[in-house]
C-alpha positions in Angstrom: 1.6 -17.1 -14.9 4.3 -14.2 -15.9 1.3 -11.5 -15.8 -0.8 -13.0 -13.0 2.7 -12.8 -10.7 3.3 -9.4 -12.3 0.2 -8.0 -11.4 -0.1 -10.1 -7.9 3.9 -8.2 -7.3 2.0 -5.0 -7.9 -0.9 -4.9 -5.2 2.0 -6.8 -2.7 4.3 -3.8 -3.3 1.5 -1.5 -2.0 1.6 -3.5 1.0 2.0 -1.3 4.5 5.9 -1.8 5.4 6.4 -4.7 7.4 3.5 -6.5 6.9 4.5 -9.3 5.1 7.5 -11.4 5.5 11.0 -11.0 4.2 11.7 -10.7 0.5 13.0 -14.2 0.0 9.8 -15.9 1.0 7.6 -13.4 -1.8 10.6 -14.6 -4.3 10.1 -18.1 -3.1 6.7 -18.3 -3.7 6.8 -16.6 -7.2 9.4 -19.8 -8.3 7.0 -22.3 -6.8 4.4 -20.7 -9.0 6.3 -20.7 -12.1 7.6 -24.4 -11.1 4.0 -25.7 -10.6 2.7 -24.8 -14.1 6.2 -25.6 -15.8 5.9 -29.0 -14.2 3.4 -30.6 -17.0 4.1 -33.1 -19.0 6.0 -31.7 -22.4 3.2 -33.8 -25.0 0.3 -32.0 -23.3 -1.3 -29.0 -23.2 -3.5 -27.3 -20.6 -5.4 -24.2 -19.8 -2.5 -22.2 -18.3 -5.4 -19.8 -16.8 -6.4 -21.8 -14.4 -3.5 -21.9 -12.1 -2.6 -18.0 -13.0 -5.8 -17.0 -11.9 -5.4 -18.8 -8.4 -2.2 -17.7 -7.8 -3.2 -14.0 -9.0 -6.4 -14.1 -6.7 -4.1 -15.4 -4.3 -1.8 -12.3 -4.6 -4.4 -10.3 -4.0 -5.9 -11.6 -1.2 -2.6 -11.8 0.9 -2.2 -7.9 -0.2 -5.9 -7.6 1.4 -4.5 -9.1 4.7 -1.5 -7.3 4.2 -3.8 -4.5 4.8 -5.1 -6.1 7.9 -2.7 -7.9 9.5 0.7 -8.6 9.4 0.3 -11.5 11.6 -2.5 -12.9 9.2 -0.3 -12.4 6.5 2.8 -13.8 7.5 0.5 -17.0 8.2 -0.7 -16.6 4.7 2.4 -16.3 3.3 3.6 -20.6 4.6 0.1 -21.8 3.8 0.4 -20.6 0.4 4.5 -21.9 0.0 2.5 -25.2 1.5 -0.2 -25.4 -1.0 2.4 -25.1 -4.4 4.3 -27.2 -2.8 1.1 -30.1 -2.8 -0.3 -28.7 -5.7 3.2 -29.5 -7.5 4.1 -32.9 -5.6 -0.1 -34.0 -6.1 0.9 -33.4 -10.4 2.1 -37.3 -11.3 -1.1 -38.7 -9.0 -3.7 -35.9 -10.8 -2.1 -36.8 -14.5 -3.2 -40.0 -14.0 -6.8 -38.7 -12.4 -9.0 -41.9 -14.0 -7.5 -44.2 -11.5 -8.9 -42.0 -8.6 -12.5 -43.5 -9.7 -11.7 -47.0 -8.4 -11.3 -45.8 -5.2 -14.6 -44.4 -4.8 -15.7 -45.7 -1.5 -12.6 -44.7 -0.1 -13.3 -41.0 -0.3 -16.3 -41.9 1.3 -14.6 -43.7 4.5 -12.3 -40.4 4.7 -15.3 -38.1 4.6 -16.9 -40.4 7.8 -13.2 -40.4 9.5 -12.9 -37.0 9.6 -16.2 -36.2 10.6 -15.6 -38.6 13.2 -12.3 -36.8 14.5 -14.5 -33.4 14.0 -16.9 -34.8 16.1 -14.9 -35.9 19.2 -11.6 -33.3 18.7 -13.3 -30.7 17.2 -13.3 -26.5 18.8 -16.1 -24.7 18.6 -16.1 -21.3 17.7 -18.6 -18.9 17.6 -21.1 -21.7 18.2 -20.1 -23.8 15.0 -17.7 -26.9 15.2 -15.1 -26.9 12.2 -11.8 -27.0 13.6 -9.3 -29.4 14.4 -6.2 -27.8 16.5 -3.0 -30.1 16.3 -0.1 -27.6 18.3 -0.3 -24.1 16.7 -2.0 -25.3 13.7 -5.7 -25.2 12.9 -7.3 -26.9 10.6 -10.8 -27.3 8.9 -11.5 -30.9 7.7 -14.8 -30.4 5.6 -12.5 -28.5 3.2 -10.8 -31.3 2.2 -14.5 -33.5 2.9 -16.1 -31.4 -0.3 -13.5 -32.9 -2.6 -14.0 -36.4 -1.0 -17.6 -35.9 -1.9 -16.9 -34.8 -5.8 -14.4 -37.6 -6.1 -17.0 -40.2 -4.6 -20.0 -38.9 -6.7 -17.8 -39.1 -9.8 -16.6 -42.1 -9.1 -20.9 -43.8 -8.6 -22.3 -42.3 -10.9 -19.8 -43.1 -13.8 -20.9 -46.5 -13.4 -24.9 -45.8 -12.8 -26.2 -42.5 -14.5 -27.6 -44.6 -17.0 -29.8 -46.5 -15.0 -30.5 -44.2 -12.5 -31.7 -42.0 -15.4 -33.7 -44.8 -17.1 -35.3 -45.3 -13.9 -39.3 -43.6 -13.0 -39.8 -41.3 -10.6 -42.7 -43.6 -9.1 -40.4 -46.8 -9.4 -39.1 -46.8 -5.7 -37.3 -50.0 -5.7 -35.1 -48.7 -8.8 -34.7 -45.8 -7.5 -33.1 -47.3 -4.2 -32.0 -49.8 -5.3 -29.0 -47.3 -7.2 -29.6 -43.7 -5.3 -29.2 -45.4 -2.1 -25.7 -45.3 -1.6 -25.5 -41.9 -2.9 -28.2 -40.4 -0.9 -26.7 -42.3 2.0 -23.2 -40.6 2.1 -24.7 -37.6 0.9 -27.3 -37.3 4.0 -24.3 -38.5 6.0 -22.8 -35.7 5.1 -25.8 -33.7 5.7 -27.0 -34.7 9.1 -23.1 -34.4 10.5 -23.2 -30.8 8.8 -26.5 -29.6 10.2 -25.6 -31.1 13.7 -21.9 -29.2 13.5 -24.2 -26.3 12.8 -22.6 -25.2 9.3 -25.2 -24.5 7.1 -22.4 -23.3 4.7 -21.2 -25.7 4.0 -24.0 -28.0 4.1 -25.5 -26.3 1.3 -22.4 -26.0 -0.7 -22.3 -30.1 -0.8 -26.1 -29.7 -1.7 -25.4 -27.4 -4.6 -22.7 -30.0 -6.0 -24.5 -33.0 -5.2 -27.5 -31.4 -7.6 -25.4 -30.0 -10.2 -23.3 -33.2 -10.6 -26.7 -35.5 -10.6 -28.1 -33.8 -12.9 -25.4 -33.5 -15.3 -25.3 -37.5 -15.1 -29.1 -37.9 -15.3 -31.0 -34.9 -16.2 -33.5 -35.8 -13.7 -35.4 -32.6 -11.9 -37.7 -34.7 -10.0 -34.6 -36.0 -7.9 -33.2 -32.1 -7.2 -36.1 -31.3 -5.9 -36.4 -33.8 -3.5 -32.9 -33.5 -2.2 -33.8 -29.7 -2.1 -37.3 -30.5 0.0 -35.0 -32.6 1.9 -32.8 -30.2 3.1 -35.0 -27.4 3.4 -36.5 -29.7 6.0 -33.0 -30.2 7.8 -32.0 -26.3 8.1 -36.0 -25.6 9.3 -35.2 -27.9 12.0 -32.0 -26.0 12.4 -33.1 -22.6 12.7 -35.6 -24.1 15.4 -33.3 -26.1 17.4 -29.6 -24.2 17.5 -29.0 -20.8 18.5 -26.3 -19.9 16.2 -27.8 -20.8 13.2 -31.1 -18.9 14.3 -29.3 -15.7 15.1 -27.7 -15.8 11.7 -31.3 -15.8 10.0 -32.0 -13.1 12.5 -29.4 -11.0 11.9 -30.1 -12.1 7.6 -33.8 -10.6 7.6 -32.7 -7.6 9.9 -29.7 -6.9 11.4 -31.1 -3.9 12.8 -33.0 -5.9 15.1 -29.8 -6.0 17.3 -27.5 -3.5 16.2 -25.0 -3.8 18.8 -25.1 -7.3 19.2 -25.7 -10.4 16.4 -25.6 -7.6 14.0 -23.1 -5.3 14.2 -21.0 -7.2 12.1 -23.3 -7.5 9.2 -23.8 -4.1 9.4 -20.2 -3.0 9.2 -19.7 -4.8 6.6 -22.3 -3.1 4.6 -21.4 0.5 5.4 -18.0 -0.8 4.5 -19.8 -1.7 1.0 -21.7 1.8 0.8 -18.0 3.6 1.9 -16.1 2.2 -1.1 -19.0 3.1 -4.0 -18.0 3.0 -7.4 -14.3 3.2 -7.2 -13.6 3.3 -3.7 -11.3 4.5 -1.0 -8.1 3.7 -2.5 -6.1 0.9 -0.8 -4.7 1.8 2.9 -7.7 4.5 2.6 -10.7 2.5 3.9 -12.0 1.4 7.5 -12.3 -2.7 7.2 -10.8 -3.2 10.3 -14.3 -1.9 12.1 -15.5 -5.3 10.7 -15.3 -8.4 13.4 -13.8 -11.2 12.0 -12.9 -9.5 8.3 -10.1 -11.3 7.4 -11.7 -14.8 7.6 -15.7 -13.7 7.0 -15.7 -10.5 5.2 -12.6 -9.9 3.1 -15.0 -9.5 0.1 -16.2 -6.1 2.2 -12.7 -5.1 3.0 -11.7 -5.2 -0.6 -14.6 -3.2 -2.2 -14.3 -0.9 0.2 -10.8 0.5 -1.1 -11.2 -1.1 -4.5 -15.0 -0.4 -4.8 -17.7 -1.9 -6.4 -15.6 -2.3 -9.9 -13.0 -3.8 -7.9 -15.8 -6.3 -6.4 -16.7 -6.9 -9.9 -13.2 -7.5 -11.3 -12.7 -10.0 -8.6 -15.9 -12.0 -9.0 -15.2 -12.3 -12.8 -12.0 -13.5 -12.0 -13.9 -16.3 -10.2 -16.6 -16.7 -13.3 -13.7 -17.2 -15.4 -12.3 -20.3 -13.2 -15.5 -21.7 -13.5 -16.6 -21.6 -16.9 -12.5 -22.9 -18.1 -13.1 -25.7 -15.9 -16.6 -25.7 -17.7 -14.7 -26.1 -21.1 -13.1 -28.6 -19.8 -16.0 -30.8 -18.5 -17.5 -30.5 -22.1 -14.1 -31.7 -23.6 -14.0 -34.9 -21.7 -14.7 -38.0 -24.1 -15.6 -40.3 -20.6 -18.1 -39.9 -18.6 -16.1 -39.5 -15.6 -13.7 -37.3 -16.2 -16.8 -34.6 -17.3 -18.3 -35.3 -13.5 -15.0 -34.7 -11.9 -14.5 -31.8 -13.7 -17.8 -29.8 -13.8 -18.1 -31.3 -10.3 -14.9 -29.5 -9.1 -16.3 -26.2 -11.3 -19.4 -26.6 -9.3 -18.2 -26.6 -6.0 -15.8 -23.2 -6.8 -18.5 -21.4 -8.0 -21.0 -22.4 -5.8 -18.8 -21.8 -3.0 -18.0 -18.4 -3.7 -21.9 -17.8 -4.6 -22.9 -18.3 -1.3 -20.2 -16.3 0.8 -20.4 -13.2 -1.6 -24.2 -13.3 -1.7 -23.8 -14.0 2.1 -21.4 -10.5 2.6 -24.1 -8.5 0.3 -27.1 -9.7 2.2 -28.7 -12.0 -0.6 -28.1 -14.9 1.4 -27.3 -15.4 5.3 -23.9 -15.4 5.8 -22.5 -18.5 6.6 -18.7 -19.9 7.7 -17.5 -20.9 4.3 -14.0 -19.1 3.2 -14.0 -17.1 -0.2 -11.8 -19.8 -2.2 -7.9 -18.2 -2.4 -8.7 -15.2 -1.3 -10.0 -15.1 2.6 -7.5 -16.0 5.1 -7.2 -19.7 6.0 -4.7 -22.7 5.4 -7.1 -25.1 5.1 -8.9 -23.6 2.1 -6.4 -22.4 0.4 -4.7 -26.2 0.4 -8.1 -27.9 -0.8 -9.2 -25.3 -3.9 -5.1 -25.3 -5.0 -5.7 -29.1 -5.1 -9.2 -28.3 -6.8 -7.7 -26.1 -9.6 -4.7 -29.0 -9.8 -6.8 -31.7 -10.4 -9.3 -29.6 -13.1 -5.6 -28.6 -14.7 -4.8 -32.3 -14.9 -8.5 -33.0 -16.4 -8.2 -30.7 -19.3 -4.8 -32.5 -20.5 -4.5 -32.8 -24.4 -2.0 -34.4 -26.1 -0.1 -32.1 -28.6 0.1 -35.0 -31.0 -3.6 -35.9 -31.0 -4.6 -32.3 -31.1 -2.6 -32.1 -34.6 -4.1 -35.4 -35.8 -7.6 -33.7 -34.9 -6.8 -31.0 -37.2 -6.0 -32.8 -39.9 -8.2 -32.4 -42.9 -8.9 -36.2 -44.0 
């Protein structure tokens, strides 16, 4: 954590004067860092990586909006004091995480809630509906809905991978009989997605739901159809709503329309080609041509002064989240507790899959926030809770670590 904050204290010092808040607040957030990781249990020990890559990422990206906005990142700035803070207060619950499985169904009845409260006090903006406004703050619930959704399928399928992977493909009453509370609340999920036109998102819960089903059954025959399935849903999509058309459009050739559904796209990729190899330097680049940068493209706005190394750099800092929380999936002795965690590791990397692959033009963009590093309170509280709870997971006892090591 001492490096990460050394290194994250570095890129902030480049920061434009004025753009971010007074010094206190900088200080303030480097003791909450130290204090979060300095806050586990004594007879334990963790992967200390974990949270000094998301706070390091972190640095970085409020140095990125540093470099856009002061305004954005004095915003940061709270939302990431406010996400230590939960991350910290959220540690006694998380150390006890096998508890969280009994309550299953409740994760399940939040998800519905807040799709509910999306649905009738939800703001659209730019034709999707994601927010929840409360005064001056905005807030998006389906970042806090994708852990619901890990929590619940951990929870179910603790209890029925083994018959759910015992049963045929061709037994159909089997098969509902134990998938059809999971494909219930996960084509819930789906249909409220699709008809709040977020694809993102949609097809991040897809990705998790597949990876944590097969890791509990190793059945192919089911991934497929839940990928038929959903193919289905976003055909019907592209048909039916306009915004998630034009975002296919503007995917197979932006082009088409360079000075309307495309010019954004577009920026963004001669922001790519502008930073090259090395790029710009930081302060040296253009990002701010880019429409919406700070919440869709930040990705773009940071190769273009750090270049394509720099893009690199940053997504390996990402690989290297996911494959610790990985290792800690595979060191679980309970079935559970290797869901929850290669769950959680699935929805980070899947997540920032899509919105890099969306900025490069591999995938169409989509609404989904690059995990600690785009602008946005409500992401940056959910995958600080993410990276929590896998911390908590990957809890060893000192003692029983020795005992392990003992040559009998």
């Amino acid at each position: 954590m001492a490096l990460a904050l050394a290194v994250g204290g570095f890129a902030l010092s480049l920061a434009p004067p004025g753009a971010l808040g007074p010094s206190w607040l900088l200080y303030l957030l480097a003791a909450a860092a130290f204090l979060w990781v300095l806050r586990a249990p004594l007879d334990v020990r963790r992967d200390d990586l974990l949270p000094a890559l998301a706070v390091l990422v972190s640095a970085l990206g409020l140095a990125t909006m540093a470099r856009l906005s002061s305004e954005l990142a004095h915003k940061q700035e709270i939302w990431l004091l406010l996400s230590l803070a939960l991350a910290i207060a959220v540690g006694p619950v998380f150390d006890g995480f096998r508890r969280l499985a009994a309550f299953k169904y409740v994760w399940v009845l939040g998800s519905v809630v807040l799709f509910v409260l999306l649905a009738i006090f939800g703001q659209e903006v730019n034709g999707a509906r994601l927010w929840i406004r409360i005064g001056s703050i905005q807030y998006e619930p389906v970042e806090l809905i994708k852990l619901f959704i890990v929590l619940f399928m951990a929870g179910y399928l603790a209890e029925t991978a083994d018959v759910i992977a015992a049963a045929k493909p061709w037994s159909i009453r089997a098969n509902l009989k134990y998938l059809g509370p999971l494909f219930l609340g996960w084509a819930t999920s789906m249909a409220i997605l699709v008809s709040e036109r977020d694809i993102g998102m949609a097809s991040l819960l897809l990705a998790t739901f597949a990876a944590m089903l097969y890791v509990a059954t190793r059945r192919v025959d089911l991934i497929l159809g839940g990928a038929a399935l959903f193919a289905f849903a976003v055909y019907g999509a592209i048909r039916h709503f306009p915004y998630v058309s034009a975002r296919f459009a503007v995917w197979r050739n932006p082009f088409a329309d360079p000075l309307g559904h495309g010019y954004q796209a577009l920026q963004a990729m001669f922001s790519l080609a502008a930073g090259g190899l090395l790029g710009t330097g930081y302060g040296q680049g253009h990002p701010g041509f880019i429409p919406a940068v700070a919440t869709d493209y930040p990705f773009a706005a940071w190769s273009e002064e750090f270049g394509a190394a720099g893009g690199i750099v940053l997504v390996g800092a990402f690989l290297v989240v996911v494959l610790r929380a990985l290792r800690v999936a595979l060191a679980q002795p309970d079935l559970y507790a290797k869901l929850l965690a290669s769950g959680l590791a699935a929805t980070l990397g899947f997540q920032v899959f899509i919105i890099v692959g969306g900025v490069l033009g591999l995938l169409p963009l989509t609404g989904i926030t690059l995990p600690f590093f785009s602008y946005g309170g409500s992401s940056l509280v959910a995958n600080f809770l993410l990276i929590a709870l896998v911390w908590a997971i990957g809890s060893e006892r000192i003692a029983q670590r020795v005992k392990m090591k003992t040559p009998v």
